[in-house]
One Martini backbone bead per residue (centre of mass of N, CA, C, O) as a GRO file, in nm:
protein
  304
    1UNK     BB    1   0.486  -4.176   5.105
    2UNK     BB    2   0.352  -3.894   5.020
    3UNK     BB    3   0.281  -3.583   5.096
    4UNK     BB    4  -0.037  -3.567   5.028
    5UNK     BB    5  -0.108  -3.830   5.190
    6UNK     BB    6  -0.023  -3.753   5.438
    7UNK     BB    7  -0.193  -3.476   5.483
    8UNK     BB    8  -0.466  -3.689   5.498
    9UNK     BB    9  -0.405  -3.882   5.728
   10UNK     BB   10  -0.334  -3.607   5.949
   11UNK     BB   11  -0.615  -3.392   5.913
   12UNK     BB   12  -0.732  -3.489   6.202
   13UNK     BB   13  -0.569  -3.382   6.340
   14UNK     BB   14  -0.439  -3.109   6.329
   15UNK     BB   15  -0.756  -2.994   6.419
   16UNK     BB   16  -0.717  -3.074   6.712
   17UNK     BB   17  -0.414  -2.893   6.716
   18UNK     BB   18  -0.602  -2.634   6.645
   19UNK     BB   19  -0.847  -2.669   6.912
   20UNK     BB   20  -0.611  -2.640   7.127
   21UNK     BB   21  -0.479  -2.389   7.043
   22UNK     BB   22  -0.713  -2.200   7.090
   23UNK     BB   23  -0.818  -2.292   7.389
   24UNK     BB   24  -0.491  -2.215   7.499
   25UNK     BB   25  -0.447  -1.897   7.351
   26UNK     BB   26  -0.380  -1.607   7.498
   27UNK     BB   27  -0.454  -1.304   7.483
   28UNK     BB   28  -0.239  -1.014   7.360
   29UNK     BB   29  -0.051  -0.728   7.429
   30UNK     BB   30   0.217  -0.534   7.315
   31UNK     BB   31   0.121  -0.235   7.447
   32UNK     BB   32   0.124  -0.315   7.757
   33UNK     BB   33   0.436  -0.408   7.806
   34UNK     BB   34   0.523  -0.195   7.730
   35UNK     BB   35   0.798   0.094   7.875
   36UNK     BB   36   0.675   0.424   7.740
   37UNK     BB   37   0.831   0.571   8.037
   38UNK     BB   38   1.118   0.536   7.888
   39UNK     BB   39   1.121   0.721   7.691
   40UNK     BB   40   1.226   0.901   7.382
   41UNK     BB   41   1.338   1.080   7.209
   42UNK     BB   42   1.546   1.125   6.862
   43UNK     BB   43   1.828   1.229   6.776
   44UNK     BB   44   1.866   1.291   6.432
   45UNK     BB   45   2.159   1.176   6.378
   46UNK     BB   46   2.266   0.975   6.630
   47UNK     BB   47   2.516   0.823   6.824
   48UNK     BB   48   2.499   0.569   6.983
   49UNK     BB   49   2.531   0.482   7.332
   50UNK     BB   50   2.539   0.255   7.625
   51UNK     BB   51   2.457   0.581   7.771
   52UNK     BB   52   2.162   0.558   7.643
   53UNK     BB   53   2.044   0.359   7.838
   54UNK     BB   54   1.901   0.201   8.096
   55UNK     BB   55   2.176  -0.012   8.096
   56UNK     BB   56   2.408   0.231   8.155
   57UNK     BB   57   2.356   0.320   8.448
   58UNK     BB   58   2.386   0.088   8.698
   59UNK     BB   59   2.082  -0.024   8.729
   60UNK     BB   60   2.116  -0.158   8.488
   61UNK     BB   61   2.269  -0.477   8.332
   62UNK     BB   62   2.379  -0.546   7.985
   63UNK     BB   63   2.522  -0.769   7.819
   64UNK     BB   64   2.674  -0.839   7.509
   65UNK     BB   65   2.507  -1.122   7.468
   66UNK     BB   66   2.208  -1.037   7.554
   67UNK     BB   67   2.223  -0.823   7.277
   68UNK     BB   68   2.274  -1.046   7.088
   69UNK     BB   69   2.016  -1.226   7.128
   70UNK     BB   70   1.804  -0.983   7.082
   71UNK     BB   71   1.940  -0.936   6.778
   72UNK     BB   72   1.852  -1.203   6.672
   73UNK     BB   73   1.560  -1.268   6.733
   74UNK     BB   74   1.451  -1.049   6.628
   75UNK     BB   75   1.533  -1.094   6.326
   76UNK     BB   76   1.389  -1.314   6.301
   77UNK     BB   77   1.141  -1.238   6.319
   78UNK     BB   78   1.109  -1.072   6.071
   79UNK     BB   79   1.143  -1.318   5.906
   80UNK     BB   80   0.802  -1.367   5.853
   81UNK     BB   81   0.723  -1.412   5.556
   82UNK     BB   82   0.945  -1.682   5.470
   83UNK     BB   83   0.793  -1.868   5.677
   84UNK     BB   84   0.551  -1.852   5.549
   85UNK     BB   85   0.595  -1.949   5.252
   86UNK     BB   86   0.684  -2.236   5.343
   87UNK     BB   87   0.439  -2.344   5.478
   88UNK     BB   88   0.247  -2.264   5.244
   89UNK     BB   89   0.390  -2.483   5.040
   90UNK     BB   90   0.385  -2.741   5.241
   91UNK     BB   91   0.073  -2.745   5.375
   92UNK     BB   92  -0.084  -2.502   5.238
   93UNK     BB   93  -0.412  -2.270   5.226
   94UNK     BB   94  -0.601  -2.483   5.320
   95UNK     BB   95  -0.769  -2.563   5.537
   96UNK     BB   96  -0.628  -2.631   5.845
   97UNK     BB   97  -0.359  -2.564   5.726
   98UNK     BB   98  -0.406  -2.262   5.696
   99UNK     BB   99  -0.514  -2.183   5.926
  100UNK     BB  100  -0.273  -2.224   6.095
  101UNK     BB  101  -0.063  -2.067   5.920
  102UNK     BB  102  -0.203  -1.812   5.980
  103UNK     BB  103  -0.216  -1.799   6.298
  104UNK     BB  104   0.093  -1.828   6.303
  105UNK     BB  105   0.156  -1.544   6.196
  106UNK     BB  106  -0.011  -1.358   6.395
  107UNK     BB  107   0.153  -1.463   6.625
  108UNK     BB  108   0.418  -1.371   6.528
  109UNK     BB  109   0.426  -1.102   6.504
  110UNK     BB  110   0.426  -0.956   6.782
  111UNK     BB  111   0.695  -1.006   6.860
  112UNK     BB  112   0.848  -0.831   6.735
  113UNK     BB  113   0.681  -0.567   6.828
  114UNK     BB  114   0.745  -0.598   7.149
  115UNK     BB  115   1.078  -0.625   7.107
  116UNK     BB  116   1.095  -0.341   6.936
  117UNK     BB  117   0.943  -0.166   7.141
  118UNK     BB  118   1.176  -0.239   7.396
  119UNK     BB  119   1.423  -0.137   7.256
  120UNK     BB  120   1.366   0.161   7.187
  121UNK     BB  121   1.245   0.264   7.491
  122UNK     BB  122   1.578   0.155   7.598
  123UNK     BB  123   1.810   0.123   7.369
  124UNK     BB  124   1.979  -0.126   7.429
  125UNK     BB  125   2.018  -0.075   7.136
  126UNK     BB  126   2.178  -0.007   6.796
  127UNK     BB  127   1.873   0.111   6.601
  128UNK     BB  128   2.050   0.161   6.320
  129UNK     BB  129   2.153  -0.196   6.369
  130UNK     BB  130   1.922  -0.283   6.337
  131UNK     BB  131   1.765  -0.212   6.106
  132UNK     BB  132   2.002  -0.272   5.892
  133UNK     BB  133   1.962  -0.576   5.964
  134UNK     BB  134   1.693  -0.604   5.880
  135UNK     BB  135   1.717  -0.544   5.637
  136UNK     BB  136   1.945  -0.761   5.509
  137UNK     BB  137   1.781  -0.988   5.610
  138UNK     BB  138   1.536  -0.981   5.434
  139UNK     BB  139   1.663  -0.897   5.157
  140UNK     BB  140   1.775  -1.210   5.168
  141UNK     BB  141   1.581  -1.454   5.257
  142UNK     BB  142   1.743  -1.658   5.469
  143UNK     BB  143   1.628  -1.962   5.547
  144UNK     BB  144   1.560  -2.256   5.650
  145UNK     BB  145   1.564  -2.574   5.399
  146UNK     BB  146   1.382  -2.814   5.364
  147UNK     BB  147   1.335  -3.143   5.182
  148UNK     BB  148   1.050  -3.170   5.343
  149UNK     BB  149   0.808  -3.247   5.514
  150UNK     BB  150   0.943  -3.474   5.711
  151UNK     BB  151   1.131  -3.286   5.805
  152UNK     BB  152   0.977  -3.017   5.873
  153UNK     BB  153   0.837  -3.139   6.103
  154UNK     BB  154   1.124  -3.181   6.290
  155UNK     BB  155   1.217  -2.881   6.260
  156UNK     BB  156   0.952  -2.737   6.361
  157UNK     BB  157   0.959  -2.844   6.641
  158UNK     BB  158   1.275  -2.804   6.719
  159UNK     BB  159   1.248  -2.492   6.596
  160UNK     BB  160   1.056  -2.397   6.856
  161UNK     BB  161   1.200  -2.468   7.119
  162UNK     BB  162   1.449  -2.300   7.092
  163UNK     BB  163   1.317  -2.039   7.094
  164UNK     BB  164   1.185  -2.067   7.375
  165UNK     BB  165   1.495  -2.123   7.537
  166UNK     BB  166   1.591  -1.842   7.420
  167UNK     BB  167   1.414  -1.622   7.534
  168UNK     BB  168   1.392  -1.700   7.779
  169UNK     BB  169   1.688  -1.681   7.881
  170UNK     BB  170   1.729  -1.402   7.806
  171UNK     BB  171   1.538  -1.278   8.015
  172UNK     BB  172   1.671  -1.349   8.258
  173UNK     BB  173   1.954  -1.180   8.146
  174UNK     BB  174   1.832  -0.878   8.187
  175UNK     BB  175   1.755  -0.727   8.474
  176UNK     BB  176   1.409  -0.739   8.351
  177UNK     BB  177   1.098  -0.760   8.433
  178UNK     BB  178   1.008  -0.671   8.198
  179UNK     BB  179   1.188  -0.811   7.954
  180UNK     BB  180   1.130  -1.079   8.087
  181UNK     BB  181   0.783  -1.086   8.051
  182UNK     BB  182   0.827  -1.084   7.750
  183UNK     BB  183   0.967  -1.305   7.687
  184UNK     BB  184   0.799  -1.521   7.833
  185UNK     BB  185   0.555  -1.451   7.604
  186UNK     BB  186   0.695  -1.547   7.368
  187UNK     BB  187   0.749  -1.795   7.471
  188UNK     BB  188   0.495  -1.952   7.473
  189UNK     BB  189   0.373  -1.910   7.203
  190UNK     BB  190   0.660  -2.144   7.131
  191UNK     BB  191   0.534  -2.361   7.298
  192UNK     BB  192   0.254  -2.391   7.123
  193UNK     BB  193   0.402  -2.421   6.848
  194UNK     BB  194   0.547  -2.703   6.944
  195UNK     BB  195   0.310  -2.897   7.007
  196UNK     BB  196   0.174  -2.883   6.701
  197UNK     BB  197   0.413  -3.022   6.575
  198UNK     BB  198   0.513  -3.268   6.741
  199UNK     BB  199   0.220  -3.407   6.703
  200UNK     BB  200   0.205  -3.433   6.412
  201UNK     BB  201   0.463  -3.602   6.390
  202UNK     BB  202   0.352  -3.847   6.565
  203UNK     BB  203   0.123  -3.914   6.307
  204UNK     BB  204   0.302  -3.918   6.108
  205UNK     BB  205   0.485  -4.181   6.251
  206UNK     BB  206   0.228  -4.365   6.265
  207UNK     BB  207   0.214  -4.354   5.937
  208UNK     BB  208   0.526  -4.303   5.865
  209UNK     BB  209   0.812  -4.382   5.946
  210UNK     BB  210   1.035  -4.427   5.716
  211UNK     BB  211   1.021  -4.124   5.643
  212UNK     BB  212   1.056  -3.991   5.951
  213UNK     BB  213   1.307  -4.071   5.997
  214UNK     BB  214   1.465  -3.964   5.758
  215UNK     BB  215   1.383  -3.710   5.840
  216UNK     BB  216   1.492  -3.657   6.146
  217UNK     BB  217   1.764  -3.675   6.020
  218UNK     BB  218   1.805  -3.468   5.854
  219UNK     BB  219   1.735  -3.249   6.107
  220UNK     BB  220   1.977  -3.299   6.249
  221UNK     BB  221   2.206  -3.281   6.110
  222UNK     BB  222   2.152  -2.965   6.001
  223UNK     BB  223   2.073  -2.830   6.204
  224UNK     BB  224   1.937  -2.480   6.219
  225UNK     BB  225   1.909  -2.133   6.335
  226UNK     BB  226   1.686  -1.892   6.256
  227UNK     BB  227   1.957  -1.651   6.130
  228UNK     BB  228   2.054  -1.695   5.905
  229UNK     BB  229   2.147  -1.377   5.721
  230UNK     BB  230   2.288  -1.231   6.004
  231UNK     BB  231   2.475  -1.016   6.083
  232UNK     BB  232   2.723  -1.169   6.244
  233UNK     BB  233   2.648  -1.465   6.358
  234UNK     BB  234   2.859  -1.674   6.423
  235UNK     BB  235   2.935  -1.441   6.671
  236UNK     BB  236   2.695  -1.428   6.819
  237UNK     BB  237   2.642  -1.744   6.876
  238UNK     BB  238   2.936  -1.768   7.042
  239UNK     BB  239   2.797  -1.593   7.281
  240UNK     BB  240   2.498  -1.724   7.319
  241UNK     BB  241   2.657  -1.983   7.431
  242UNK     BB  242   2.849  -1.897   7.656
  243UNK     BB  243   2.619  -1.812   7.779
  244UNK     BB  244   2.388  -2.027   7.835
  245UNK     BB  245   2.100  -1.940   7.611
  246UNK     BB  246   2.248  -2.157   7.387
  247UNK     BB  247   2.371  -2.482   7.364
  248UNK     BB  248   2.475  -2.797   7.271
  249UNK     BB  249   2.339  -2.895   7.525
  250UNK     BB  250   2.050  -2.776   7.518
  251UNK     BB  251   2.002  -2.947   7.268
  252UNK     BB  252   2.036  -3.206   7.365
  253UNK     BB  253   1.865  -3.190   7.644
  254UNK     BB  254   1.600  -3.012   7.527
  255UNK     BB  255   1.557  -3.172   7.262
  256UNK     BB  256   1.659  -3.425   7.174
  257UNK     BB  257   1.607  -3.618   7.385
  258UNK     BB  258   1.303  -3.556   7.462
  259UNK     BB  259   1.207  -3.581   7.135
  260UNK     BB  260   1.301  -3.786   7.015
  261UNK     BB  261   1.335  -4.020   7.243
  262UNK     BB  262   1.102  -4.003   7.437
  263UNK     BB  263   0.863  -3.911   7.218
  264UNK     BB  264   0.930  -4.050   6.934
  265UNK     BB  265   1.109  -4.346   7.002
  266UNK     BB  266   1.295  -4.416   6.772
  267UNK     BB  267   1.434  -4.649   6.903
  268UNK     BB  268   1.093  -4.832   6.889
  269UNK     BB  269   1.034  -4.858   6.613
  270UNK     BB  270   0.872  -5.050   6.385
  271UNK     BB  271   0.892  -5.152   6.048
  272UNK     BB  272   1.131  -5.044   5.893
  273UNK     BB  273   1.316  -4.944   5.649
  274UNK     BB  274   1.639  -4.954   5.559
  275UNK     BB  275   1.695  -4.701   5.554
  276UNK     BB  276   1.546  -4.617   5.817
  277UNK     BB  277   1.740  -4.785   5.989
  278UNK     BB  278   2.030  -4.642   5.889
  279UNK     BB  279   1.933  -4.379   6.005
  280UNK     BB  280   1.887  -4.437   6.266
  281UNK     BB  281   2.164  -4.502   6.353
  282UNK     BB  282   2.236  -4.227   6.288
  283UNK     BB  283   2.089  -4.093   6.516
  284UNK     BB  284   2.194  -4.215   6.762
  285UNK     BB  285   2.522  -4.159   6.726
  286UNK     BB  286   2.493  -3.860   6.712
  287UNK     BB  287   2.331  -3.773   6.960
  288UNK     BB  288   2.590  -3.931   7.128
  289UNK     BB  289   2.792  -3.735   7.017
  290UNK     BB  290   2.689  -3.508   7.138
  291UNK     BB  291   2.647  -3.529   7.420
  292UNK     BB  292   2.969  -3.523   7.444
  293UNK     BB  293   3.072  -3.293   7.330
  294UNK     BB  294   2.894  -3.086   7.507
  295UNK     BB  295   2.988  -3.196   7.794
  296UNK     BB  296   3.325  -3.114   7.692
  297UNK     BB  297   3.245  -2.813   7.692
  298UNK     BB  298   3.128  -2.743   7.949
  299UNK     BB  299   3.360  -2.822   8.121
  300UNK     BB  300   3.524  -2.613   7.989
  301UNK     BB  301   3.444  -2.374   8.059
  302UNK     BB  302   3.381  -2.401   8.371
  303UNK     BB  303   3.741  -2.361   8.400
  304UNK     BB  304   3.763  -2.073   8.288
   0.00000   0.00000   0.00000
């Protein structure tokens, strides 16, 4: 089946989890939540030190880790135009696909608005290492490239959860009742984009299975966090990996189990044609084989 015409017999779900996300998405204001009796001016030209922060106080302490955490979340959430331009590429600008990824990206502004106004006025992080990471970030437009729809749906399913994960965990380890509840106020709006694409993919996997275990296996072997082309990724990635606010255990345990294997049901679908039999077996052995790699790195740090 091609992508356009999966996207008209699923055009009727979508609808549905359209007006389900409506019904329960509760409207906030990110100006409200921000602690601007903590900040004050800047002055021009002045080098950040951590003991400009709230968090330098020693009356509130915030890792390195936690603020790389931060620095990447954050970065990610900025580059919400190239997450619009694919979504509008793949899903279309009309109907009920259209209505969805613009409030989808409405929803997603305040992210960043919030979340960027909590590091300013308490400083947490270094302003100008902040912008300029922003800058790069933009400036480069590289975010993850799904090979097709069917990938697409899988890929964005798995990286709203993971996402909704990476911020929650951030914000317990702020040791910041408010920096907390902004976290995991962003973390709930990511986790009602989880839902809405998760649904469609099931909707998808009901209408085409071996296009969608096909796309599901290849989101599952590239899966990559939107943060790639954010300055020194890699070592931030294994910092926030290091305290367990994302790491291989938690993707295996908290995305791919509950949502491949247990939601979509993977490995009972039937009527499979060939070629999608052959990656359903690859993803079932990489599933396992993440599995035990993740339980032996967590094994090994736990002893260090």
């Amino acid at each position: 089946m091609d992508e356009q015409t999966l996207l008209k017999e699923i055009e009727p779900v979508a609808a549905e989890l359209l007006n389900r996300h409506l019904g329960v998405a509760k409207e906030w204001f990110p100006h409200e939540m921000v602690p601007y009796s903590r900040g004050k001016d800047f002055e021009p030209g002045k080098q950040w030190t951590q003991s400009d922060s709230d968090f330098g106080t020693g009356e509130i302490e915030m890792s390195e880790a936690v603020r790389a955490s931060l620095f990447v979340n954050l970065l990610t959430e900025d580059n919400l135009p190239y997450y619009f331009r694919d979504i509008n590429t793949l899903f279309g600008n009309d109907g009920v696909y259209g209505e969805w990824g613009r409030n989808w990206t409405a929803e997603e502004g305040r992210h960043s608005i919030v979340i960027r106004d909590y590091l300013t006025v308490t400083r947490a992080i270094d302003p100008i290492a902040l912008e300029r990471g922003r800058m790069q970030q933009v400036r480069g437009g590289e975010v993850p490239a799904p090979l097709d729809l069917f990938e697409a749906l899988a890929y964005l399913s798995m990286q709203e959860l993971a996402t909704r994960i990476a911020h929650r965990n951030t914000g317990k380890m702020m040791h910041d009742k408010v920096g907390e509840a902004i976290m995991a106020r962003v973390g709930n709006d990511e986790n009602l984009h989880y839902l809405f694409y998760r649904d469609l993919a099931t909707a998808a996997i009901a209408v085409d299975p071996s296009s969608m275990v096909i796309g599901i296996e290849r989101a599952v072997r590239t899966f990559a966090m939107p943060g790639t082309g954010i300055p020194d990724f890699e070592r931030l990635a294994r910092e926030i990996a290091r305290v367990g606010i994302y790491d291989l255990l938690i993707h295996h345990d908290q995305i791919l189990h509950p949502v491949v294997l247990r939601h979509w049901k993977i490995d009972k679908l039937t009527g499979l044609s060939s070629e999608a039999e052959s990656a359903r077996e690859s993803l079932l052995k990489r599933i396992e084989r993440i599995g035990k790699v993740a339980a032996k790195m967590s094994g090994d740090r736990a002893e260090v």
